[in-house]
SEBA-35457 format. One record per residue (C-alpha): x negated, z, y; residue number from 1; residue in one letter. Coordinates in nm, 4 decimals, decimal comma, padded with zeros to 6 digits. Layout:
N
+----------+----------+----------+-----+------+
:     east :       up :    north : seq : type :
+----------+----------+----------+-----+------+
:        X :        Z :        Y : NUM :    A :
...
+----------+----------+----------+-----+------+
This chain:
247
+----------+----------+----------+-----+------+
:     east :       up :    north : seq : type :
+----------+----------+----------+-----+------+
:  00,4692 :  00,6570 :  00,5065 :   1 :    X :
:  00,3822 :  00,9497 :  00,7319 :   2 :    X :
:  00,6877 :  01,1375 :  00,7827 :   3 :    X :
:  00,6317 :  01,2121 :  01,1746 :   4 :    X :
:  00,9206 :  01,3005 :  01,4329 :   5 :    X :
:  01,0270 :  01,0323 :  01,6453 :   6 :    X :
:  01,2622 :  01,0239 :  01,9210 :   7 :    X :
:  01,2963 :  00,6747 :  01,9160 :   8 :    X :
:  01,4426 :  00,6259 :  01,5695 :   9 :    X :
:  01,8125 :  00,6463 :  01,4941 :  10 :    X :
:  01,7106 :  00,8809 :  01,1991 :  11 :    X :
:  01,5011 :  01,0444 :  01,0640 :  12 :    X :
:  01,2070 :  00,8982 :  00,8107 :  13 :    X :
:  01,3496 :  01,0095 :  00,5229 :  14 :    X :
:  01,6794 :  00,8835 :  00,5652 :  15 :    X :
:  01,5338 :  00,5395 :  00,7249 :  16 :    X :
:  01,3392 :  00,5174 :  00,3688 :  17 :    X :
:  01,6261 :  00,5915 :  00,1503 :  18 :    X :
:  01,8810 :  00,3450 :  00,3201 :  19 :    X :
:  01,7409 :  00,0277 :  00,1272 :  20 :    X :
:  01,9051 :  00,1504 : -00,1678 :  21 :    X :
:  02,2337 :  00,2179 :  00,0301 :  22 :    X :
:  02,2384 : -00,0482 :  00,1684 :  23 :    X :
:  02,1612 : -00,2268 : -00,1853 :  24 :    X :
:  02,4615 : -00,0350 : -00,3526 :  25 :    X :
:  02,7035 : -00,1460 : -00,0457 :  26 :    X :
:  02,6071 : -00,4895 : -00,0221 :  27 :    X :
:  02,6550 : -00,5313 : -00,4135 :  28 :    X :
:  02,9591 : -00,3478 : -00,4131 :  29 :    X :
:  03,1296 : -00,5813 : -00,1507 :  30 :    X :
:  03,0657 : -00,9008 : -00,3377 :  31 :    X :
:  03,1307 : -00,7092 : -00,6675 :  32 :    X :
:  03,4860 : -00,6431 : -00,5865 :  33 :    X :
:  03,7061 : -00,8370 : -00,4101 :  34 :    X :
:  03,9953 : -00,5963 : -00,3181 :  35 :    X :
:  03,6620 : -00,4235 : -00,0593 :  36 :    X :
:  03,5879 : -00,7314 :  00,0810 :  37 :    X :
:  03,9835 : -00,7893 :  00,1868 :  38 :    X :
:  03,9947 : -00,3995 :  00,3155 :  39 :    X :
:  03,6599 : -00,4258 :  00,5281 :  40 :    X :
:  03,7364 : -00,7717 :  00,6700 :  41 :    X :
:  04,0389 : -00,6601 :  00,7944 :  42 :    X :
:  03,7801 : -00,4159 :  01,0388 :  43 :    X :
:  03,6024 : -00,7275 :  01,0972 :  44 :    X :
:  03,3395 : -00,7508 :  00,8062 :  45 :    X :
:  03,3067 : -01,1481 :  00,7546 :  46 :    X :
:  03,0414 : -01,3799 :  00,6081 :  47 :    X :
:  02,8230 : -01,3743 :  00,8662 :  48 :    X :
:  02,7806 : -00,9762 :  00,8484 :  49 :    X :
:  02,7781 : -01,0357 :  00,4968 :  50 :    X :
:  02,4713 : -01,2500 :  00,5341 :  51 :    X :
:  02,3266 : -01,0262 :  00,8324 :  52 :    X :
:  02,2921 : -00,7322 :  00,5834 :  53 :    X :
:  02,0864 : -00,9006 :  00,2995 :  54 :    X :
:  01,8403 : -01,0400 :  00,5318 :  55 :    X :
:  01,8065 : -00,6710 :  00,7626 :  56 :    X :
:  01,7158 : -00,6003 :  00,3675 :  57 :    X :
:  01,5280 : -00,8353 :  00,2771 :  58 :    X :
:  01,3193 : -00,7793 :  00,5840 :  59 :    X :
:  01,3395 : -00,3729 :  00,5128 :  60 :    X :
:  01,1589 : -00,4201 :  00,1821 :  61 :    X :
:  00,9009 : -00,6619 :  00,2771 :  62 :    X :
:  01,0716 : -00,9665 :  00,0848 :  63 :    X :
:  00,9317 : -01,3110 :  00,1363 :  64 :    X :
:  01,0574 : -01,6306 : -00,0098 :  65 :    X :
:  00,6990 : -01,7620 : -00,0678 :  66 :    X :
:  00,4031 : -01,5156 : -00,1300 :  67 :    X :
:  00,1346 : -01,4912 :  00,1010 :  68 :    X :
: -00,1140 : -01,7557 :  00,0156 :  69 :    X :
: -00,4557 : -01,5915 : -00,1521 :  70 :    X :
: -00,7387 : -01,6652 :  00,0807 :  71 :    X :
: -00,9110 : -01,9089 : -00,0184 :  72 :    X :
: -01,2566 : -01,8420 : -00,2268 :  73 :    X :
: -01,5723 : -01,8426 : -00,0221 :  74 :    X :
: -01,9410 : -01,7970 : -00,1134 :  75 :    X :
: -01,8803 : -01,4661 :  00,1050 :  76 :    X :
: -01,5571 : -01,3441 : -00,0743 :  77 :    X :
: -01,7064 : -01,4478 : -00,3941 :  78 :    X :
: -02,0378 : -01,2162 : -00,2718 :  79 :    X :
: -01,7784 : -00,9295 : -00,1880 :  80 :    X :
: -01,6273 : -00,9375 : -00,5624 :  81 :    X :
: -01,9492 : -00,9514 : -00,7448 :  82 :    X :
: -02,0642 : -00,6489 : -00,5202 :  83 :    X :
: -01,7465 : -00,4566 : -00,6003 :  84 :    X :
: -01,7799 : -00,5474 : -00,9738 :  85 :    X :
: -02,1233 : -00,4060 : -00,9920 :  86 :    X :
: -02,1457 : -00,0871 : -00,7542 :  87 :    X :
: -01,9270 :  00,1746 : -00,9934 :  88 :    X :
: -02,1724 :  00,1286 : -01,2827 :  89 :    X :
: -02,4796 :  00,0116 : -01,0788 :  90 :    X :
: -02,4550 :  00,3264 : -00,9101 :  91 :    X :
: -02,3704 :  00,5752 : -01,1818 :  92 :    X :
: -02,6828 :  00,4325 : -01,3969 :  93 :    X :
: -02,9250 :  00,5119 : -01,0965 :  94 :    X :
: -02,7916 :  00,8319 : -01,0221 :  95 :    X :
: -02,8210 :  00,9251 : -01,3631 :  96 :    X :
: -03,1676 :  00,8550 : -01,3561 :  97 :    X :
: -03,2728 :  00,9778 : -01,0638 :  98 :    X :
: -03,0653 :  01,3217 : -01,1193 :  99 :    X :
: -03,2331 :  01,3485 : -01,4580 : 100 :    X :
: -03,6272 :  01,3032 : -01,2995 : 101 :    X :
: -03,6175 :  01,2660 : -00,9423 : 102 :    X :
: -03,3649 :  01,5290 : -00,7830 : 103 :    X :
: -03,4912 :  01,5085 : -00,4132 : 104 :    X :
: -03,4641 :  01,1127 : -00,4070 : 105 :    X :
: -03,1767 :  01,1277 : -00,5544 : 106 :    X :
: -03,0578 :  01,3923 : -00,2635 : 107 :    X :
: -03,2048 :  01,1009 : -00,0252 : 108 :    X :
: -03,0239 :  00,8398 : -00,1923 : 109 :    X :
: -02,7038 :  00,9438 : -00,2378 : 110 :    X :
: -02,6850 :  01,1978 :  00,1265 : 111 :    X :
: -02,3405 :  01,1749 :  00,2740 : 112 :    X :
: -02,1373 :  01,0972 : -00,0238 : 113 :    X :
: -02,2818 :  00,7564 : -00,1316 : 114 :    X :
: -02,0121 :  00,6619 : -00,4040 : 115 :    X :
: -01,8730 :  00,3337 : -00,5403 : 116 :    X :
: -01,5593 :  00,1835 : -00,3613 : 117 :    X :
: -01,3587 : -00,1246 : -00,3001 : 118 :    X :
: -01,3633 : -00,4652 : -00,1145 : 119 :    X :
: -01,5499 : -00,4548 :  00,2218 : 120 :    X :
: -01,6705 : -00,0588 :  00,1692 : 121 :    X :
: -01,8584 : -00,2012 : -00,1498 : 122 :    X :
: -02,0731 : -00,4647 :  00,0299 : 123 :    X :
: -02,1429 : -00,1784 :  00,2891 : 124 :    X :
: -02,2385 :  00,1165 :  00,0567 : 125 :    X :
: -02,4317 : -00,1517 : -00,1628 : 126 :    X :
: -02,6313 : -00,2186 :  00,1431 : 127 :    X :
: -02,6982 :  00,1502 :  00,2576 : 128 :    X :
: -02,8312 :  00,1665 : -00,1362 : 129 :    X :
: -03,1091 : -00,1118 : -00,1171 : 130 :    X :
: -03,2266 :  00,0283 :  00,2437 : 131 :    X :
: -03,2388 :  00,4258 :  00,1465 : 132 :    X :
: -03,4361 :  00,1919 : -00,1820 : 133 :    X :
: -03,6307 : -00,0008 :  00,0825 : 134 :    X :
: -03,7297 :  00,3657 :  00,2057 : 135 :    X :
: -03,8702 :  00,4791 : -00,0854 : 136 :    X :
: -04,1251 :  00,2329 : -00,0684 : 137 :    X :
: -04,2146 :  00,1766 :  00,2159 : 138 :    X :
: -04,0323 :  00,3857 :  00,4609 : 139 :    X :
: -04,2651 :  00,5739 :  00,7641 : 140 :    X :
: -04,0944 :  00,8975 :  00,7641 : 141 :    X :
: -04,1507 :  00,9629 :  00,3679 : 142 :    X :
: -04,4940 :  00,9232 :  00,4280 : 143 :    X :
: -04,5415 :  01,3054 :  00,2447 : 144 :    X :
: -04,3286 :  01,1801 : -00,0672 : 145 :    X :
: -04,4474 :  00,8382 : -00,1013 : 146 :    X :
: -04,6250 :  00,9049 : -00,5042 : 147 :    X :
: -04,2881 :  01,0490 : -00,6082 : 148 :    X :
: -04,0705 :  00,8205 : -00,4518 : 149 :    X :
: -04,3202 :  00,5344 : -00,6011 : 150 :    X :
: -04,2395 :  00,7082 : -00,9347 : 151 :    X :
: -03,8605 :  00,7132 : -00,9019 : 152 :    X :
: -03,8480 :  00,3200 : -00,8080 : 153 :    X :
: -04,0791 :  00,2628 : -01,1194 : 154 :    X :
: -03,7801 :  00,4645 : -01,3496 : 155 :    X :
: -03,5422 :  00,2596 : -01,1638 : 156 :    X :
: -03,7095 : -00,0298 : -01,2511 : 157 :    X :
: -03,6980 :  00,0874 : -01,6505 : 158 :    X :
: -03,3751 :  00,1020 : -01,6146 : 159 :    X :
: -03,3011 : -00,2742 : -01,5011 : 160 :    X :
: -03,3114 : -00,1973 : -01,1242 : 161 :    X :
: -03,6532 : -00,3493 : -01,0603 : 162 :    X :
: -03,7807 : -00,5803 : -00,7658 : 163 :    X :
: -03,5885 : -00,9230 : -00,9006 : 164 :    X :
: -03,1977 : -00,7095 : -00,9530 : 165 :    X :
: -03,2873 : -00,5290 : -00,6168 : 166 :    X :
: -03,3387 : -00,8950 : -00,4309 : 167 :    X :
: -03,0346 : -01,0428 : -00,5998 : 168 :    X :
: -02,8281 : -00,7619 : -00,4327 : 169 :    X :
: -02,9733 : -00,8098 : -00,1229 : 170 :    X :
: -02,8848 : -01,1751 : -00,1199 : 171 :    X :
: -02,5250 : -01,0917 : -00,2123 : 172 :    X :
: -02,4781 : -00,8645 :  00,0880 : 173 :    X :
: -02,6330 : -01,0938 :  00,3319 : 174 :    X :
: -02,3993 : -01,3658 :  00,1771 : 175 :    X :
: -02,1039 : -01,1365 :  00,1783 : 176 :    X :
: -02,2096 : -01,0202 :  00,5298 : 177 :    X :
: -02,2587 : -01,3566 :  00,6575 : 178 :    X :
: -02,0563 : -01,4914 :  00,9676 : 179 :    X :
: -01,7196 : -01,7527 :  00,9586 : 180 :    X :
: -01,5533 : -01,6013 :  00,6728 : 181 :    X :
: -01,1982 : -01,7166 :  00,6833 : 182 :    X :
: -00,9327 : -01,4818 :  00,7261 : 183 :    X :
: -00,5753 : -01,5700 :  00,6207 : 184 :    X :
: -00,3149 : -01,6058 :  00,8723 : 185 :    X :
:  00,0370 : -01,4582 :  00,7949 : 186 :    X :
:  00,3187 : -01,4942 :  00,9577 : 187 :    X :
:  00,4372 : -01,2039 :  01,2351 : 188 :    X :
:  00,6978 : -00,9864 :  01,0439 : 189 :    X :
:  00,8756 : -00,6655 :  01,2271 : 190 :    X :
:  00,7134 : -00,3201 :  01,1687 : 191 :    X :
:  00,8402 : -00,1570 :  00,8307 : 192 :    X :
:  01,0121 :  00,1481 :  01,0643 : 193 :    X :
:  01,1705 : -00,1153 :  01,2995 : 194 :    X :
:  01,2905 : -00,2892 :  01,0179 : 195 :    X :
:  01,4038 :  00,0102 :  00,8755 : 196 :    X :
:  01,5739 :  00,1019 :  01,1680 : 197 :    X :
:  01,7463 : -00,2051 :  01,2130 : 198 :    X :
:  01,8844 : -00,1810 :  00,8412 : 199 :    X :
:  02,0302 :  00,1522 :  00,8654 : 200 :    X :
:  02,2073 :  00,0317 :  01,2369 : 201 :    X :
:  02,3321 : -00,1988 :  01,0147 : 202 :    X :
:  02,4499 : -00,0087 :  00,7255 : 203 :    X :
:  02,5804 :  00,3314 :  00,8961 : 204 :    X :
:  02,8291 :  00,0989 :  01,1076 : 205 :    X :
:  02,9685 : -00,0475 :  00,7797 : 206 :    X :
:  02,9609 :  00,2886 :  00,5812 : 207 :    X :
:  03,1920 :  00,4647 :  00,8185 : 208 :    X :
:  03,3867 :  00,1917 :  00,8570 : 209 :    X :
:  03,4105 :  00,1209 :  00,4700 : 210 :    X :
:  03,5224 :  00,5506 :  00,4980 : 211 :    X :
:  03,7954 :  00,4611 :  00,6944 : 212 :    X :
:  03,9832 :  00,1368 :  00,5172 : 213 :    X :
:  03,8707 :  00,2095 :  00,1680 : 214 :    X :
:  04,1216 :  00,4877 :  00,0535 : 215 :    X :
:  04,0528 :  00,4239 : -00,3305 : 216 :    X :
:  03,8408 :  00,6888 : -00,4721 : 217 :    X :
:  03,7052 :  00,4179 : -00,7283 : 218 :    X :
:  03,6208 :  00,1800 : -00,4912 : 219 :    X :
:  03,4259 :  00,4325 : -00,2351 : 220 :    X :
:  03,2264 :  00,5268 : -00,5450 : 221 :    X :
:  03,1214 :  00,1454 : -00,6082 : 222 :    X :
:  02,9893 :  00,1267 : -00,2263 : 223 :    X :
:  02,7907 :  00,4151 : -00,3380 : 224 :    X :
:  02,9908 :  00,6514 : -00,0660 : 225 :    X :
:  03,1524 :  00,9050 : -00,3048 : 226 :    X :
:  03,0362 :  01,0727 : -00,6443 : 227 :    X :
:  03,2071 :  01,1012 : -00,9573 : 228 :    X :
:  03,3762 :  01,4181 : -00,9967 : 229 :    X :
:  03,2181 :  01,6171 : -01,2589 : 230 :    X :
:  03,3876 :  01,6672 : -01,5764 : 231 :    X :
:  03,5296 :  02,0383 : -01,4115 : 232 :    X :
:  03,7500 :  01,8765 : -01,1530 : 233 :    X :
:  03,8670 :  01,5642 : -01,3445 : 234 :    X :
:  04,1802 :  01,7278 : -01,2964 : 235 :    X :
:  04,1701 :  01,7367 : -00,9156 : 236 :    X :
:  04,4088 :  01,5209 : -00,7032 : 237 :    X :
:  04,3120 :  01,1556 : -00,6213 : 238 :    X :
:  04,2491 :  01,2063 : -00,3028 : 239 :    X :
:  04,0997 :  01,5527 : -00,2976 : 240 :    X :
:  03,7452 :  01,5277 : -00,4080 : 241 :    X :
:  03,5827 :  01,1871 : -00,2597 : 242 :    X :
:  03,2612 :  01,3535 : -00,0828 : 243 :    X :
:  03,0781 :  01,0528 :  00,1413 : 244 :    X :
:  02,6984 :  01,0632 :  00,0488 : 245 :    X :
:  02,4799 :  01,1418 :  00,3520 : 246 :    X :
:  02,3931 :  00,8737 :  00,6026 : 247 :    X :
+----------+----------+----------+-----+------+
């Protein structure tokens, strides 16, 4: 997540992204112990705040009861999978060959970063393969180069990339291409920041408060809003070392 100022939030980014875990500790720590339940309903924590932090949570981290439901397999996403399978090696063997005996075509080929990649980006650089292919044969503005292009399709060909492989591609990225693919539908969930905002509301009112009515060093330290002292000040009074964490 881009860490980028906003006005709107009630913190910062970093702190929005760390209060899960607070939030996590607190919760746990309440049910955990009784004796912090009794202190922070007596500020007017209760069940129903109880529940209201685990689902601000659950929503914070993305949790769903049921997993989103795979789309379901299409001729087109099937298309799309066997076009991502093949394009890292596919295109590493003709670039080898073509680097090897045909430098300019491979130049042409592979001009503006032509590289394997995933999902839709396959089927697209796939498809800009076959037609800078297409243009070796038969393309009008390589009219100068057509014997040596006609000699790097016929090493490509060697290779296993001849007219037959180069016509099953093509039919994969018109399939893969083709119209009335369906898309999934989710459900509308809150924006990760909002949710994240809404957590740490949440939390910061029932940190300070916790501050306030939980006096026992122990306790604050189970909530997650003190630290152990370090083995130096195990001697310090009980009351004069609990340091809140930030937030």
């Amino acid at each position: 997540m881009a860490h980028v100022a906003d006005d709107t939030l009630p913190a910062s980014l970093t702190v929005l992204e760390e209060t899960p875990g607070r939030a996590l500790t607190l919760l746990r720590g309440v049910a955990k112990v009784p004796a912090i339940y009794t202190l922070l309903a007596s500020a007017g924590f209760d069940d129903d705040e109880y529940r209201l932090g685990w689902r601000l949570l659950h929503e914070a981290a993305g949790y769903q009861p049921t997993p989103t439901a795979a789309p379901a397999r299409t001729p087109a996403t099937a298309a799309q999978e066997e076009l991502d399978a093949w394009d890292e090696d596919g295109l590493r063997r003709i670039r080898a060959a073509l680097a090897r005996f045909h430098q300019e075509q491979e130049a042409f080929v592979f001009a503006g970063g032509l590289a394997p990649s995933s999902g839709p980006a396959a089927v697209v650089g796939v498809g800009l393969l076959l037609a800078r292919l297409d243009d070796l044969r038969s393309g009008k503005d390589r009219k100068a180069t057509r014997k040596a292009d006609q000699a790097a399709l016929a090493t490509l060909a060697r290779r296993g990339f001849d007219d037959a492989e180069l016509a099953r591609l093509a039919k994969l990225v018109a399939t893969a291409t083709s119209a009335g693919v369906a898309e999934p539908v989710a459900e509308p969930r809150a924006e990760p920041v909002a949710a994240l905002a809404a957590l740490y509301v949440w939390y910061r009112d029932w940190a300070d408060t916790a501050r306030s009515v939980v006096k026992k060093r122990a306790h604050l330290i189970t909530l997650g809003l003190a630290k152990r002292r370090s083995p130096a000040k195990e001697g310090a009074p009980e009351g004069g070392d609990a340091r809140p964490t930030p937030g």
